[in-house]
C-alpha positions as CSV (number, residue, x, y, z in Angstrom):
1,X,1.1,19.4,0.7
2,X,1.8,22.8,0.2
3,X,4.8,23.3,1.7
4,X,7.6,22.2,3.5
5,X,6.9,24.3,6.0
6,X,4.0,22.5,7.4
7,X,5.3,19.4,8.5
8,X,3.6,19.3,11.7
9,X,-0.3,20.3,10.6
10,X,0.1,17.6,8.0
11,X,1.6,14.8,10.0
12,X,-1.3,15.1,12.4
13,X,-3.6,14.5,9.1
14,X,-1.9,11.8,8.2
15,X,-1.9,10.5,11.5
16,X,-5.5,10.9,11.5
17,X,-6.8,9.7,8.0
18,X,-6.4,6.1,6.5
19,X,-2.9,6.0,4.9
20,X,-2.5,8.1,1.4
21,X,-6.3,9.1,1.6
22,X,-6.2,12.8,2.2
23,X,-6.9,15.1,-0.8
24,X,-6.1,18.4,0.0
25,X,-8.2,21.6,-1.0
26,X,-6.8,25.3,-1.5
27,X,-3.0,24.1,-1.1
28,X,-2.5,27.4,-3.0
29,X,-4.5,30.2,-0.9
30,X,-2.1,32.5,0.4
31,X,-3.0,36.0,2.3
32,X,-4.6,38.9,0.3
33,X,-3.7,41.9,2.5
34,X,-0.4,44.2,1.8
35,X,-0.7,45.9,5.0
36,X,2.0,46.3,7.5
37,X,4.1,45.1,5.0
38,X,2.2,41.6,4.7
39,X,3.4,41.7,1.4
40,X,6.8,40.5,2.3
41,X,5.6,37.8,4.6
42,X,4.9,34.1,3.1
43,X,2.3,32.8,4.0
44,X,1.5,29.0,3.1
45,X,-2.0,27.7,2.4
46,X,-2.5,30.7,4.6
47,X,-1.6,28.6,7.8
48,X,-4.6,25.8,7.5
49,X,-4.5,22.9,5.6
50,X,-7.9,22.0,4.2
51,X,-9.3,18.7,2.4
52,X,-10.9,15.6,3.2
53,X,-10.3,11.6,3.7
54,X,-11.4,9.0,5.3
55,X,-11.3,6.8,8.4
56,X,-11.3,3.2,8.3
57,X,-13.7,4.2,5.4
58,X,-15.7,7.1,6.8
59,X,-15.5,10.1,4.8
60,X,-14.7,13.1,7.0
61,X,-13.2,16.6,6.2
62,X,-10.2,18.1,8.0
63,X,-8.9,21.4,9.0
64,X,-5.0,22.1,10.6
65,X,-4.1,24.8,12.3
66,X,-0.1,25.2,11.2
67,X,2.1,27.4,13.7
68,X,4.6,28.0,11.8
69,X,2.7,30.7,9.5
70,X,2.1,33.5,11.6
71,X,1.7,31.5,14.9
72,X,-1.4,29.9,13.4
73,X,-3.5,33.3,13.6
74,X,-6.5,33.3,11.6
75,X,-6.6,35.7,8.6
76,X,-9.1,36.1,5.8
77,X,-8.2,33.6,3.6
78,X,-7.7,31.5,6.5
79,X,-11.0,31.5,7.8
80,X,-12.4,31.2,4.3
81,X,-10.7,27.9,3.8
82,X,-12.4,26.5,7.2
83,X,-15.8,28.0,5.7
84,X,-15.7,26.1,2.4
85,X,-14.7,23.2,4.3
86,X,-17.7,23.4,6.5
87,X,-20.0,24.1,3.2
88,X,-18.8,21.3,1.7
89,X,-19.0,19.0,4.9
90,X,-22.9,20.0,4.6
91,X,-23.8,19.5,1.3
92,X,-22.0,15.6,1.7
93,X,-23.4,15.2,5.1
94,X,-19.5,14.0,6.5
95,X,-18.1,15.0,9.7
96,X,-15.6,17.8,10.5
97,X,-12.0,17.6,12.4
98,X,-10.2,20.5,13.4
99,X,-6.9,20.4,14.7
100,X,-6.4,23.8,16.2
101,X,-2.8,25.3,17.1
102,X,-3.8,28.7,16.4
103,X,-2.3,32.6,18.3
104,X,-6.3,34.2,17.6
105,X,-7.0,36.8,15.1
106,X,-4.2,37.7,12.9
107,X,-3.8,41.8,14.0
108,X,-2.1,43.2,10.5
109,X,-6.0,42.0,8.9
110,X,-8.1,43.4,11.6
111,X,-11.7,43.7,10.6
112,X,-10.8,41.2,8.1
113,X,-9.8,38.6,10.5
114,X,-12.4,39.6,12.8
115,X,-15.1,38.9,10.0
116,X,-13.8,36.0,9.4
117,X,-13.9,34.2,12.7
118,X,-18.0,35.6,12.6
119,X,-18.3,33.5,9.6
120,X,-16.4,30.5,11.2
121,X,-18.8,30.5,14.3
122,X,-22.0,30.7,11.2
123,X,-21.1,27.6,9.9
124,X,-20.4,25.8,13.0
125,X,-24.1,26.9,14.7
126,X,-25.6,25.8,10.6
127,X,-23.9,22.5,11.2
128,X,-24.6,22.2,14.9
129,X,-26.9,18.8,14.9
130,X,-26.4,18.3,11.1
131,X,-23.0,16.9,10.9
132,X,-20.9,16.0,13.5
133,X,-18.1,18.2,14.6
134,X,-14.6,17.7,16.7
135,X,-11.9,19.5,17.8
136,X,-8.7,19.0,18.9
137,X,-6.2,21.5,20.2
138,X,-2.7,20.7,19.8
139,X,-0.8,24.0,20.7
140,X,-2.3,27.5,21.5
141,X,-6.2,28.1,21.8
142,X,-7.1,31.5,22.8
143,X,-9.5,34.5,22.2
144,X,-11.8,34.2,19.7
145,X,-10.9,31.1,18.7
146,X,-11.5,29.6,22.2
147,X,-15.3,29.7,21.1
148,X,-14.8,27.3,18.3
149,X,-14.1,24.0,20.6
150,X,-17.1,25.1,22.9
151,X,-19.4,25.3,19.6
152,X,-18.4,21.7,18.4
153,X,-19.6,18.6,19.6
154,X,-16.4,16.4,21.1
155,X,-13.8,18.8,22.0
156,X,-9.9,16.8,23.0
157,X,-6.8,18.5,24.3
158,X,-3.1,17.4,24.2
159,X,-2.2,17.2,28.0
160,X,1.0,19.4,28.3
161,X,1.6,21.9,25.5
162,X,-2.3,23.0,24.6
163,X,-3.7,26.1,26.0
164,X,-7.5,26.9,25.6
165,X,-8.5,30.4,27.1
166,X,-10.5,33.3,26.4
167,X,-8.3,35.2,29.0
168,X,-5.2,34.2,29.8
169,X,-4.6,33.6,33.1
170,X,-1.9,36.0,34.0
171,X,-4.7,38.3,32.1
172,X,-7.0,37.6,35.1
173,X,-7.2,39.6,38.5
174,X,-5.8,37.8,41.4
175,X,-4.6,34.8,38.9
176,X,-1.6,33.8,37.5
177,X,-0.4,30.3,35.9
178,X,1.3,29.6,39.2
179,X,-2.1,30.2,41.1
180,X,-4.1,28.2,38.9
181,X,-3.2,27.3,35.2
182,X,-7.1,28.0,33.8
183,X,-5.8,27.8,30.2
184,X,-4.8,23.8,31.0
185,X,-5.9,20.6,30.0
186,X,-6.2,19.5,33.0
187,X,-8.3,22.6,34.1
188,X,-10.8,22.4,31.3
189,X,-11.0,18.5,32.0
190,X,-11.5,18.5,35.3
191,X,-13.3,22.2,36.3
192,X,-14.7,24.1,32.9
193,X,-15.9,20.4,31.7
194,X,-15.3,21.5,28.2
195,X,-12.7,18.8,27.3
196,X,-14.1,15.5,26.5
197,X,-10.2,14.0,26.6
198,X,-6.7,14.7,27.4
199,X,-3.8,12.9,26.1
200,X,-0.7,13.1,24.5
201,X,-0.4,13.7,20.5
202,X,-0.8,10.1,18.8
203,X,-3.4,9.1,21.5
204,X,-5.7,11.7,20.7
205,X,-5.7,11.2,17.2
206,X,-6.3,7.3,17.8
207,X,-9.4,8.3,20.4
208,X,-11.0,10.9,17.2
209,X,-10.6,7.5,14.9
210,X,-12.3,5.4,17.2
211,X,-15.2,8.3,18.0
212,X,-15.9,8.2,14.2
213,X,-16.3,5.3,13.8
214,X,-19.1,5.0,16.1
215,X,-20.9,8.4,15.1
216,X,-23.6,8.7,12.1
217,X,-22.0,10.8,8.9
218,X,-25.1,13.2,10.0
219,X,-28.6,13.6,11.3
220,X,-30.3,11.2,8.6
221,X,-28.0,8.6,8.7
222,X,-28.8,5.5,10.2
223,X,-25.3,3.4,9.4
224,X,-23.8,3.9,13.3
225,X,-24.1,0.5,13.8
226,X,-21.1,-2.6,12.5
227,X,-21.7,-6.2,12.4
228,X,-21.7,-7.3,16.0
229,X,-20.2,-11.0,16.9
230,X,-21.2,-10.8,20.6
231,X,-24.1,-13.2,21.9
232,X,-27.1,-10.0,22.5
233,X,-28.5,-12.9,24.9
234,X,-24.9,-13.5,26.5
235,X,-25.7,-13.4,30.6
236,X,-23.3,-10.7,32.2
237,X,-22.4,-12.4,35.6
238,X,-21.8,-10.1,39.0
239,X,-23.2,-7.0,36.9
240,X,-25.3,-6.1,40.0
241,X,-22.2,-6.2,42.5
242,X,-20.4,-3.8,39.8
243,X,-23.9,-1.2,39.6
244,X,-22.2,1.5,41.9
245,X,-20.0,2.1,38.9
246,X,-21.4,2.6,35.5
247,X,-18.3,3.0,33.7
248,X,-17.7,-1.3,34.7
249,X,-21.4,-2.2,34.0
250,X,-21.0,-0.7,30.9
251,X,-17.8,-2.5,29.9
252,X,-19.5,-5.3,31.0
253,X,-22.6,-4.9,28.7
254,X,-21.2,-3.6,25.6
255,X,-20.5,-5.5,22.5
256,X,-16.9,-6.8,22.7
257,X,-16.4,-4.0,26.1
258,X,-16.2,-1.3,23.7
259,X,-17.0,2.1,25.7
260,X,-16.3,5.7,25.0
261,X,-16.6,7.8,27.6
262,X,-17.1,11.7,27.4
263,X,-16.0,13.7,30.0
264,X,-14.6,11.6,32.2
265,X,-13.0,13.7,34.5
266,X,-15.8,16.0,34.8
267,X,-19.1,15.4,37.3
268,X,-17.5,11.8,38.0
269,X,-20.9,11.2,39.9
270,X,-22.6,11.5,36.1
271,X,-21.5,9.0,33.7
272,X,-21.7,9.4,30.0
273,X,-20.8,7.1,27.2
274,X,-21.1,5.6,24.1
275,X,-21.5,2.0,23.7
276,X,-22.3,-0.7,20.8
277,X,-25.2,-3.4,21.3
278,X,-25.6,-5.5,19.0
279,X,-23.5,-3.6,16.6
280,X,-25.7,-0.3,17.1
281,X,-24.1,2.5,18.8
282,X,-26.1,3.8,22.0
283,X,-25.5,6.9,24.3
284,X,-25.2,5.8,28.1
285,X,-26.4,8.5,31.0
286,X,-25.9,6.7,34.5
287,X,-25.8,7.9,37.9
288,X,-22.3,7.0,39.8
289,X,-21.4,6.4,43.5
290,X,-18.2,4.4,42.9
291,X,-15.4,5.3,41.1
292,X,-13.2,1.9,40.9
293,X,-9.5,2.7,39.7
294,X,-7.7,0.3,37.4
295,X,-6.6,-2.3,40.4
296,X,-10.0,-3.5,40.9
297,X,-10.2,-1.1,44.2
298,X,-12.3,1.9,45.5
299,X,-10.4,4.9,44.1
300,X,-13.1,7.5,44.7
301,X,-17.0,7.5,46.6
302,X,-19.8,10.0,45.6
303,X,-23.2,10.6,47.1
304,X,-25.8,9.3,44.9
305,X,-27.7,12.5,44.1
306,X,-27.5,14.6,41.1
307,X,-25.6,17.9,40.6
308,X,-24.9,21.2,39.0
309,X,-22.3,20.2,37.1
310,X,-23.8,16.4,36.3
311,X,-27.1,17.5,35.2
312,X,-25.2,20.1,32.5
313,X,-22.7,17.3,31.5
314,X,-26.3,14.7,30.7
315,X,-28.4,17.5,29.7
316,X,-25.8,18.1,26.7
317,X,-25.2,14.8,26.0
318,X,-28.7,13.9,25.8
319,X,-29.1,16.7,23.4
320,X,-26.4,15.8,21.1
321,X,-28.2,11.9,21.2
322,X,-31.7,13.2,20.2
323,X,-29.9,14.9,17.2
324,X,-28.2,12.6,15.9
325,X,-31.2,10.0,16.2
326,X,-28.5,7.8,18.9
327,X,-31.0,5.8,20.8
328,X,-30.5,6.8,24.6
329,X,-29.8,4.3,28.1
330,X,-30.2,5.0,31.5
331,X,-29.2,3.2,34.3
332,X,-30.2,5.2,37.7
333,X,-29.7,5.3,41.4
334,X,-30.3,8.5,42.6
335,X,-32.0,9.5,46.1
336,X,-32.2,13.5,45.0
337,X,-29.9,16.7,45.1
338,X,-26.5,17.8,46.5
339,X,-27.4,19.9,49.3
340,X,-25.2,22.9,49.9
341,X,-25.7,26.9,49.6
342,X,-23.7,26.7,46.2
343,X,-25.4,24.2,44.5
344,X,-28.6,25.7,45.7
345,X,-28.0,28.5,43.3
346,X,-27.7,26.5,40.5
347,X,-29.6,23.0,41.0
348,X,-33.2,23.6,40.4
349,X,-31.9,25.1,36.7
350,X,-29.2,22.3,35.9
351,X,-32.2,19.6,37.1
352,X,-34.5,21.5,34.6
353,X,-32.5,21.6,31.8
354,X,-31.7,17.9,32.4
355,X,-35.4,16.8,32.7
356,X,-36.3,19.3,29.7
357,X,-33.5,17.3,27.3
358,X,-35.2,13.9,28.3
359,X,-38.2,14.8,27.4
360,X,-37.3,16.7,24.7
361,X,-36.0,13.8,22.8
362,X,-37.5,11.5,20.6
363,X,-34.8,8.8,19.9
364,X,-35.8,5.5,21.6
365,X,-35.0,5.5,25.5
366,X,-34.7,3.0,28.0
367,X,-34.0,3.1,31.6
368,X,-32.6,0.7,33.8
369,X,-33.3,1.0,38.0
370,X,-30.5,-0.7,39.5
371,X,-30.9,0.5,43.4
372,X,-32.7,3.4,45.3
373,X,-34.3,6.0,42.6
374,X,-36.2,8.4,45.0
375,X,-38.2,11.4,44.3
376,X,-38.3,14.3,41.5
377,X,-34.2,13.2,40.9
378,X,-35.5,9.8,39.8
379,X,-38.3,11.5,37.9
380,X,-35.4,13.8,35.9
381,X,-33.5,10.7,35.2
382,X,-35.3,9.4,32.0
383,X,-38.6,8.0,34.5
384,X,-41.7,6.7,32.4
385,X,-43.2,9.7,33.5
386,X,-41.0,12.2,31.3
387,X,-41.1,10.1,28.4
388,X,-38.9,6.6,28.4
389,X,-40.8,4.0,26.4
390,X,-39.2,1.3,28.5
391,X,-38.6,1.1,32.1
392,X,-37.0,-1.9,33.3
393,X,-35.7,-2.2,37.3
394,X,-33.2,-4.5,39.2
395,X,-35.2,-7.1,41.7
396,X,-33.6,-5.6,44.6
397,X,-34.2,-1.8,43.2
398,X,-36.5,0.9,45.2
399,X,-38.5,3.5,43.6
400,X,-40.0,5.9,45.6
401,X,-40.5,9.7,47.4
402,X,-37.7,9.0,49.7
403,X,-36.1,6.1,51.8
404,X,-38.6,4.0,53.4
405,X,-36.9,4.6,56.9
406,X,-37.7,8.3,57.0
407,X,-41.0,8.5,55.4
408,X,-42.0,5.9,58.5
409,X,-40.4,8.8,60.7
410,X,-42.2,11.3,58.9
411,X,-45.7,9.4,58.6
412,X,-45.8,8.0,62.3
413,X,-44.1,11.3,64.1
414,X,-47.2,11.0,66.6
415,X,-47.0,7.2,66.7
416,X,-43.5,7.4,67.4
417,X,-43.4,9.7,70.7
418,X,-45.8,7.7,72.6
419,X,-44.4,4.1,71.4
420,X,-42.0,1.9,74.3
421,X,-39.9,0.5,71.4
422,X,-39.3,3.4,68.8
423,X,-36.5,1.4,66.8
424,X,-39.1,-2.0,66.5
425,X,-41.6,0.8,65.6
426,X,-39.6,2.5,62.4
427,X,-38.7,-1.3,61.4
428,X,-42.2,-2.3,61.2
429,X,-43.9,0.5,60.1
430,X,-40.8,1.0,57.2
431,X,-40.9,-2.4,56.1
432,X,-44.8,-1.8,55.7
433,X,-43.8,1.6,53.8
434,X,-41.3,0.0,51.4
435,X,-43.6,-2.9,50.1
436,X,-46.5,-0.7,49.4
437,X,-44.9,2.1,48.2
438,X,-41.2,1.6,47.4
439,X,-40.5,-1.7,45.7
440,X,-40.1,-2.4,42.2
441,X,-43.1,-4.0,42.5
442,X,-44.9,-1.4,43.8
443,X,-44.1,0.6,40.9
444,X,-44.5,-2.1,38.7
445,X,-48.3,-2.8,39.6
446,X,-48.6,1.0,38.9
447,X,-47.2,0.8,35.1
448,X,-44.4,3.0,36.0
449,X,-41.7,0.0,35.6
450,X,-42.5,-2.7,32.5
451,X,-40.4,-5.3,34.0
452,X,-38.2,-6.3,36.4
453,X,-36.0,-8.5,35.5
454,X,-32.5,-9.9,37.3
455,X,-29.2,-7.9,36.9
456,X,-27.5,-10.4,34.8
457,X,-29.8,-10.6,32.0
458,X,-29.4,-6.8,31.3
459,X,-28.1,-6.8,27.8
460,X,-30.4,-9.1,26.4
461,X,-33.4,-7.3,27.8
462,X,-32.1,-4.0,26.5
463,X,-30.8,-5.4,23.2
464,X,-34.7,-6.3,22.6
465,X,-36.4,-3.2,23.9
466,X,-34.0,-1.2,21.3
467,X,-34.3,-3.7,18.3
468,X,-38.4,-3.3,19.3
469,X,-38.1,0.4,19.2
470,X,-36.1,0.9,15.8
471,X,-38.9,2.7,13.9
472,X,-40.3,4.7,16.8
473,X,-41.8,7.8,15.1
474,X,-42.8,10.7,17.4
475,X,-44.3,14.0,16.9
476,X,-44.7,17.3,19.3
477,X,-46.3,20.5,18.9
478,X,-45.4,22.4,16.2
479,X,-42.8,25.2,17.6
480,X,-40.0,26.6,16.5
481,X,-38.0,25.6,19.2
482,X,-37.9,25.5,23.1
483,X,-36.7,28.2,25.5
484,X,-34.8,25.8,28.1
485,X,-31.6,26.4,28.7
């Protein structure tokens, strides 16, 4: 290393990289400018170690932030050592960590600095869907550099001493850290939704090793997958009693239980993931109305309609799926839209941009109906309609415009005011309804479901609609790109 000094940056690389595999590049940049007596300030590697290594055999290439030069603030030459990084990142085709404990722009460099983080955020939007890219923000976060994370792909946060603002909050009017802490972890976790995790130190560099190695290098490689020793036709048992929560279905499904789930604390009603089946990695979007905490029990309930925030949280994940050429699952029960004056604002957009990255992509995508899937909400979530190339439901699943209970309400209003027994009525004329125009088999004799198939052969149905779909090639009008957003 370059110095002493750094202990901290680099024992988060080593922490991070397979032992003894990190090479180091520009251990001897320091800082070019002489003003405000900079001169007489040393100034390490220029406060970032650069280089590359591996994990568990994946080249990747590594930035860290150190604190103890200047408070981490970002120079010239510091920025320039996170561009060549990133240049060489993209001729390899490897991913790119950045462990970021940084104070902003470094003030005695000024336009210097300030250039330099405009170069930064270049490289990230050249290598945005080219090479995967992760953050992880060990100390301070703040300014300009707060738009580095929010340009990356996977984005983690240590849970008590990391700070990631634009504006602080004591900055804010009517705020404070005692009010609300809006530079927290748990903030950004839970309310901004731009932290995929929280944890402590060692935790977080254990959850970036295990994200790598389920991620392509870059956009044209197809290696995500490992040798899987799971049976792809092994029956998962009581999967159907589990389908109000996603996050168990999918623990249940996956290869060997592996899931990693982005987000998590975010839209809790949307669920997404990455699993393995059959040693290939796959990116999970499922509907949640259950949350079951770690004693087996109900921790949390949810209406299952889609929001704001949910649709957002899918809509990028989807995005990030379609680029990387991750193949994409749905599982859905949805019956439509939060209904209150806030949402209202934002819903029709969120639900757009959701339905737009759907059918947008062109990986292969399969959808699962595992209860009620009514109107235009079910039509957002991955339908056949919007482009899935395989729709498969539960036996006892619905698909429809709404329950079958109200339409009969709706259809039979007249019916209904001059009948002696109402309730018998609805019954009748809903059961009528639900077979004709609400079942699975409805929709099945329609083509809009391939199959339906029972709950606990899931993973081998989906294992064979993916292995079926490995060469799909798809092509779209010529554009340059979409305006969605």
């Amino acid at each position: 290393m370059s110095s002493t000094a750094q202990v901290s940056a680099s024992k988060r690389i080593e922490a991070l990289l397979d032992d003894n595999s990190f090479v180091e590049i520009g251990g001897y940049v320091t800082a070019r400018s002489t003003d405000f007596n900079m001169q007489q300030k040393e100034t390490p590697a220029d406060g970032v170690i650069t280089g590359y290594g591996v994990i568990e055999g994946n080249l990747v290439y590594v930035y860290s932030q150190d604190a103890t030069v200047m408070n981490g603030s970002m120079g010239e030459m510091h920025a320039k050592k996170i561009v060549n990084l990133y240049q060489m990142a993209l001729k390899v085709g490897a991913p790119i960590i950045g462990l970021i404990d940084c104070a902003g722009l470094r003030l005695q460099e000024a336009t210097d600095a300030l250039n330099g983080f405009g170069e930064v955020y270049m490289q990230q939007t050249l290598a945005s869907g080219v090479i995967p890219q992760i953050t992880a923000i060990f100390g301070t976060c703040g300014g300009g550099m707060a738009i580095v994370p929010t340009l990356t792909d996977f984005t983690f946060m240590e849970e008590k001493n990391a700070k990631l603002f634009v504006n602080s909050p004591n900055a804010i009017d009517g705020n404070s850290v005692s009010k609300l802490d809006s530079a927290s972890a748990k903030f950004h976790s839970e309310q901004s939704g731009m932290v995929d995790i929280v944890g402590e130190e060692l935790s977080i560099l254990a959850e970036i090793r295990k994200l790598i190695t389920i991620l392509p290098a870059n956009n044209e490689d197809d290696l995500s997958y490992g040798e899987c020793a799971d049976d792809c036709n092994r029956l998962c048992l009581d999967l159907e009693n589990a389908a109000a929560d996603p996050a168990v279905v999918l623990s249940m499904l996956s290869d060997d239980s592996f899931v990693f789930e982005t987000k998590k604390q975010y839209a809790k009603e949307m669920v997404t993931a990455l699993i393995r089946l059959n040693g290939s990695t796959v990116g999970v979007v499922a509907n949640r109305s259950v949350l079951y905490g770690e004693d087996g029990e109900e921790a949390e309930k949810f209406d299952p309609v889609l929001t704001t925030a949910g649709c957002e949280k899918a809509a990028d994940f989807v995005q990030f799926c379609d680029a990387f050429d991750i193949p994409i699952l749905t599982f859905v029960q949805v019956k439509g839209y939060r209904a209150t004056m806030a949402e209202e604002k934002t819903i029709a957009r969120a639900a757009a941009k959701l339905t737009y990255a759907f059918a947008n992509a062109t990986v292969p995508k399969v959808s699962v109906v595992t209860g009620e899937a009514y109107g235009s909400a079910y039509l957002t979530m991955n339908s056949k309609s919007i482009g899935a190339d395989v729709v498969y439901a539960w036996a006892n699943a619905s698909i429809g415009m709404m329950d079958a209970t109200q339409a009969a309400k709706i259809m039979y209003a007249e019916e209904l005011k001059k009948a002696e027994n109402v309730g018998a009525l609805v019954s009748e004329k809903a059961v009528e309804y639900a077979s004709v125009q609400s079942s699975a088999v409805a929709a099945a004799k329609r083509g809009y479901v391939d199959d339906i198939i029972e709950a606990q052969d899931t993973r081998k149905y989906v294992i064979g609609a993916f292995e079926m779909l490995f060469t799909k090639r798809e092509d779209r009008p010529a554009k340059k790109h979409g305006c969605v957003k």
